[in-house]
C-alpha positions in Angstrom: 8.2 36.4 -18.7 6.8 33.1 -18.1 6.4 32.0 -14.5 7.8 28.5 -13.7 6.3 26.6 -10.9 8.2 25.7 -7.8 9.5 22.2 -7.5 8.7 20.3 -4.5 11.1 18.1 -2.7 10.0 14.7 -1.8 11.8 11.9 0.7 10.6 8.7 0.2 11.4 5.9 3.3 10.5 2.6 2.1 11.5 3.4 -1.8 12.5 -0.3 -2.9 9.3 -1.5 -1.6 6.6 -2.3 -4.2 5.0 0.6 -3.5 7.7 2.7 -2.5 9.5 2.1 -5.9 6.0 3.1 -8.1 5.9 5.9 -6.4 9.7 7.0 -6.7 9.3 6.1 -10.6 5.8 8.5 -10.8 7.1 11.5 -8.7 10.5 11.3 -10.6 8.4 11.7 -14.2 6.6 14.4 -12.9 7.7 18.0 -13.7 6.5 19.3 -10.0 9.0 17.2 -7.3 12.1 16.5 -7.2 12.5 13.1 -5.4 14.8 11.5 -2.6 14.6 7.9 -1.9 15.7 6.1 0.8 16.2 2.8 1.6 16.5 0.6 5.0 20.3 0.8 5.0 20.4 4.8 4.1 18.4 5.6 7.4 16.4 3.1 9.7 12.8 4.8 10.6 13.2 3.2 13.7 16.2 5.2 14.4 15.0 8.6 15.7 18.6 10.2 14.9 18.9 8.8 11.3 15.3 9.8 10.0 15.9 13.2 11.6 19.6 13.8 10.1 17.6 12.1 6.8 14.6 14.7 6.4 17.1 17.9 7.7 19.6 16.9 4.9 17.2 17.8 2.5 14.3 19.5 4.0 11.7 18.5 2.1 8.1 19.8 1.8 6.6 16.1 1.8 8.0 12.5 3.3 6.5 9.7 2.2 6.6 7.0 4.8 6.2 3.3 3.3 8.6 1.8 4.9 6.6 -1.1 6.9 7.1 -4.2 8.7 4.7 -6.0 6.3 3.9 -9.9 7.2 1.3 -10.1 8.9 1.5 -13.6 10.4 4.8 -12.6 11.5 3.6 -10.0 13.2 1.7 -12.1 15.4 5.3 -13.5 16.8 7.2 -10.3 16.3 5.2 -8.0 18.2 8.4 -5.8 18.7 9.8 -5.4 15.5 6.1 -4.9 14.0 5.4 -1.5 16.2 8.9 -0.3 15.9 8.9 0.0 12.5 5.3 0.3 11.9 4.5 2.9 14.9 7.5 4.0 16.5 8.9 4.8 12.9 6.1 6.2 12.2 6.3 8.4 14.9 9.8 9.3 14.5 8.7 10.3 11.0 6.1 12.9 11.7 8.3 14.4 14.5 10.9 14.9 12.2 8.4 16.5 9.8 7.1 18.4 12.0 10.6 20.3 12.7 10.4 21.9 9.1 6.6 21.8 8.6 6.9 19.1 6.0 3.6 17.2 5.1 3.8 13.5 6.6 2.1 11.1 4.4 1.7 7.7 5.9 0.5 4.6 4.1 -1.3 2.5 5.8 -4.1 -0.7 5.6 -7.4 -2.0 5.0 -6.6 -3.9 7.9 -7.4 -1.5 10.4 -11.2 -2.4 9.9 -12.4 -5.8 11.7 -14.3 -7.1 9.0 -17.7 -7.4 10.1 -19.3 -4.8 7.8 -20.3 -6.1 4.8 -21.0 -2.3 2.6 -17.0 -1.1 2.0 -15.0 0.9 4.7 -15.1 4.9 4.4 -12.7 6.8 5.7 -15.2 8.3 8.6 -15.7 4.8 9.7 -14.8 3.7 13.0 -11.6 1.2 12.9 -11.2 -1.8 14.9 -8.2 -3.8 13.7 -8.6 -7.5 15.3 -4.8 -8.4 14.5 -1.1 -7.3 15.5 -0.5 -6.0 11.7 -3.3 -4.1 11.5 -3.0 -2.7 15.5 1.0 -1.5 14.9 -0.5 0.6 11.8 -3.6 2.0 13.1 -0.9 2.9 16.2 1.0 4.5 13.4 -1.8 6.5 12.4 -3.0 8.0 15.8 1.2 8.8 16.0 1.5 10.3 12.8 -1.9 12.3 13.3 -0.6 13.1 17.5 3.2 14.5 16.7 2.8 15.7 12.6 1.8 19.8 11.9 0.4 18.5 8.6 -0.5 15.2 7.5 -2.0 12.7 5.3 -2.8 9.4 5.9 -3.3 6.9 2.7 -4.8 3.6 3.3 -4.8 1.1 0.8 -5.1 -2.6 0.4 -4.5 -6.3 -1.0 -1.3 -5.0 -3.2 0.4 -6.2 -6.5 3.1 -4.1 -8.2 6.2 -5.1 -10.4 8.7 -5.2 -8.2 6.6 -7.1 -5.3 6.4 -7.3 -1.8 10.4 -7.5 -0.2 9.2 -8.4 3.2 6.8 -11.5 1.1 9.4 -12.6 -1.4 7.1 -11.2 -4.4 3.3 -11.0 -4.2 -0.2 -12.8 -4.0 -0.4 -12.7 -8.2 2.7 -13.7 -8.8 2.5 -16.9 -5.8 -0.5 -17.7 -7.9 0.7 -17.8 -11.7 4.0 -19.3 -10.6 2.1 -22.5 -8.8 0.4 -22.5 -11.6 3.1 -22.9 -14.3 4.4 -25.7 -12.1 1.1 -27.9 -11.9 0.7 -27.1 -8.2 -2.8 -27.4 -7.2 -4.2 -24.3 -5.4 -6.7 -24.2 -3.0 -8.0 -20.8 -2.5 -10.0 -18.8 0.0 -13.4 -17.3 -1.1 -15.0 -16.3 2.0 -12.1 -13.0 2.4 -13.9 -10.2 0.3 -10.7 -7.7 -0.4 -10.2 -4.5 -2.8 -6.8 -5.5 -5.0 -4.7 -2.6 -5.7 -2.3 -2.2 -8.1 0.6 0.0 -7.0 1.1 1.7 -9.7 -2.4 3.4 -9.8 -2.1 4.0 -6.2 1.0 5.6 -6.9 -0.5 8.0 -9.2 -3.3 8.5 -6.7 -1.0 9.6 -4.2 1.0 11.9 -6.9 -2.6 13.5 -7.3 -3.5 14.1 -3.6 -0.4 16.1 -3.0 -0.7 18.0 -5.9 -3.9 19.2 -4.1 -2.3 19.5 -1.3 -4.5 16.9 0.2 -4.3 16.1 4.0 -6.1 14.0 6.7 -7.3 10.4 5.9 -7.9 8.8 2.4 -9.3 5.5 1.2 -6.9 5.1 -2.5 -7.6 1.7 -3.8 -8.5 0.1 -7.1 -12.2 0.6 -8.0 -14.4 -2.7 -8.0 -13.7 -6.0 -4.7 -13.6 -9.5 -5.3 -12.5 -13.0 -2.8 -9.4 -14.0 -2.9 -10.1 -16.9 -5.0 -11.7 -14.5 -7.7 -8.5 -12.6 -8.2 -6.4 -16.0 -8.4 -8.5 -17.0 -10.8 -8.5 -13.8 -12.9 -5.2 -13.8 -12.7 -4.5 -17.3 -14.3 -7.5 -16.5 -16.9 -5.6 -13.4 -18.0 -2.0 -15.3 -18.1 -4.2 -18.3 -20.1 -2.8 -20.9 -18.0 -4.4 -24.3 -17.0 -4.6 -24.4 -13.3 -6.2 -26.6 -10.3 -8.0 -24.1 -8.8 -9.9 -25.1 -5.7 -12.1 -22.9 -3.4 -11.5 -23.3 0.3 -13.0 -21.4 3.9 -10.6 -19.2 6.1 -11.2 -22.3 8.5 -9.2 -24.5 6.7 -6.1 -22.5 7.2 -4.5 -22.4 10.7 -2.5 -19.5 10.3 -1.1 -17.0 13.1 -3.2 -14.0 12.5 -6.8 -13.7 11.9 -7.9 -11.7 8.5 -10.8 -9.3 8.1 -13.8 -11.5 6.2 -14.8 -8.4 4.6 -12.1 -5.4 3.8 -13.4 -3.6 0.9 -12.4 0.1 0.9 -14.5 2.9 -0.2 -14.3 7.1 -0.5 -16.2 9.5 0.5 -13.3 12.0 -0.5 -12.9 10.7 -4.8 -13.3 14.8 -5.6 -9.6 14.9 -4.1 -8.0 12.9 -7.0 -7.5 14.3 -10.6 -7.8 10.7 -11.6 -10.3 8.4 -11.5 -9.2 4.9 -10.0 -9.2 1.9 -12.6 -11.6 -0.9 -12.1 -9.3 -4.5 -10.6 -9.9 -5.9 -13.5 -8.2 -3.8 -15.8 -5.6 -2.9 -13.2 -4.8 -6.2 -13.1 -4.4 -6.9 -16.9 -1.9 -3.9 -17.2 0.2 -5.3 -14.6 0.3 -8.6 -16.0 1.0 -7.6 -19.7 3.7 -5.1 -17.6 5.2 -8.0 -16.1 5.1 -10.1 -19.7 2.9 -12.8 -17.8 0.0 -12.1 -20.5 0.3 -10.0 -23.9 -0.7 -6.1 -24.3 -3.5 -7.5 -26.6 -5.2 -9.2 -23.8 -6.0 -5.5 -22.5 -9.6 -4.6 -23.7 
């Protein structure tokens, strides 16, 4: 008689985000979970009683928390809103998981880190997050790590993914090649090193570390780092559009909240993935033929 492996259930707060949906769409084609999503409306993680009545519903063996209070200039006004739903959610989260032993996986940011290394973050490095963003979701993490039996903390950065950024009204990519289409000129920052990650791969990362039944902290981003500029640029190269491009300093945007100068992430745990994280480059030209701003044949 041939043995069939169990099916693990997954709940997934956050799951219209541009994350949140990859990862819904990946889990759901995979033969090994069996996937819940949830949105906002369907149970507020800053709601103690909904996420618990959510995650007891269905008992799951994993919750996937994405859901995030995500601009970061905003945060810098919003101080409130950005730890209730990026800590205190958090942290109603993992309690609930840790009622029924459910792994907690919590995504979180490069912009924990305060910049000022210039080799990329590992996981084992200390963090020191010089903004309100990036304080509310290192919070989240000492919560999550504080109140959850089992947990796994994913950190990854500078994201583009088809269905874009809800709390940013799409994402840095697609700001770019739409400015572009119009004949805006586009002055760029090139003094912000970043690693762009395409959801989609991070997605499948994520599949792969609980497969393994991965836990503590993990660095899952797109191989390779570039500015700012570099990946506006490689995006409009890619789409063959005719831009003008400028390069400009962080100095010569006033904006709420300071940025990291240098957020490149590194691993010093790759053995935990069964797949090996594309270069940005190629990530990027597979979401762009995905999103039919370039052609498949661009991919080489």
């Amino acid at each position: 008689m041939e043995l069939v492996d169990p099916v693990e259930k997954v709940v997934i707060f956050g799951s219209t985000g541009q994350l949140g949906s990859d990862l819904v769409n990946v889990l759901q084609n995979s033969s090994s979970f069996d996937v819940l999503p949830l949105t906002h409306e369907m149970a507020d993680c800053s709601d103690a009683v909904a996420v618990r009545r959510a995650i007891f519903r269905y008992r799951p063996q994993f919750v996937i928390n994405c859901a995030a209070y995500v601009r970061v200039d905003d945060c810098e006004e919003n101080t409130a809103d950005a730890f209730a739903i990026n800590s205190i959610g958090a942290l109603n989260i993992a309690r609930a998981c840790a009622e029924i032993d459910a792994c907690c996986v919590y995504i979180s940011t490069d912009y924990v880190f305060d910049g000022k290394k210039k080799t990329p973050y590992f996981e084992s490095d200390p963090t020191y997050p010089i903004n309100v963003y990036g304080t509310s979701k290192l919070a989240g993490e000492l919560l999550v790590r504080q109140a959850a039996n089992r947990w796994l903390i994913v950190r990854t950065a500078s994201l583009f993914g088809k269905t874009g950024a809800r709390g940013k009204n799409g994402n840095f990519v697609e700001t770019v090649i739409a400015k572009a289409k119009s004949g805006e000129a586009l002055k760029v920052v090139n003094d912000i090193t970043i690693s762009p990650t395409y959801t989609r791969d991070a997605a499948v990362a994520i599949e792969s570390c609980l497969q393994n039944g991965t836990q503590g902290v993990i660095h899952v981003v797109n191989r390779g780092s570039c500015t700012w500029f570099e990946l506006a640029y490689a995006a409009i190269q890619n789409c063959g559009l005719v831009a003008d491009l400028n390069q400009a300093t962080s100095s010569e945007f006033s904006t709420p909240a300071r940025r990291p100068k240098y957020s490149v992430l590194g691993s010093e745990r790759t053995a935990h993935l069964a797949c090996e994280m594309p270069m940005w480059t190629r990530a990027l030209q597979v979401y762009l033929a995905e999103k039919g701003y370039s052609q498949p044949q661009c991919l080489n």
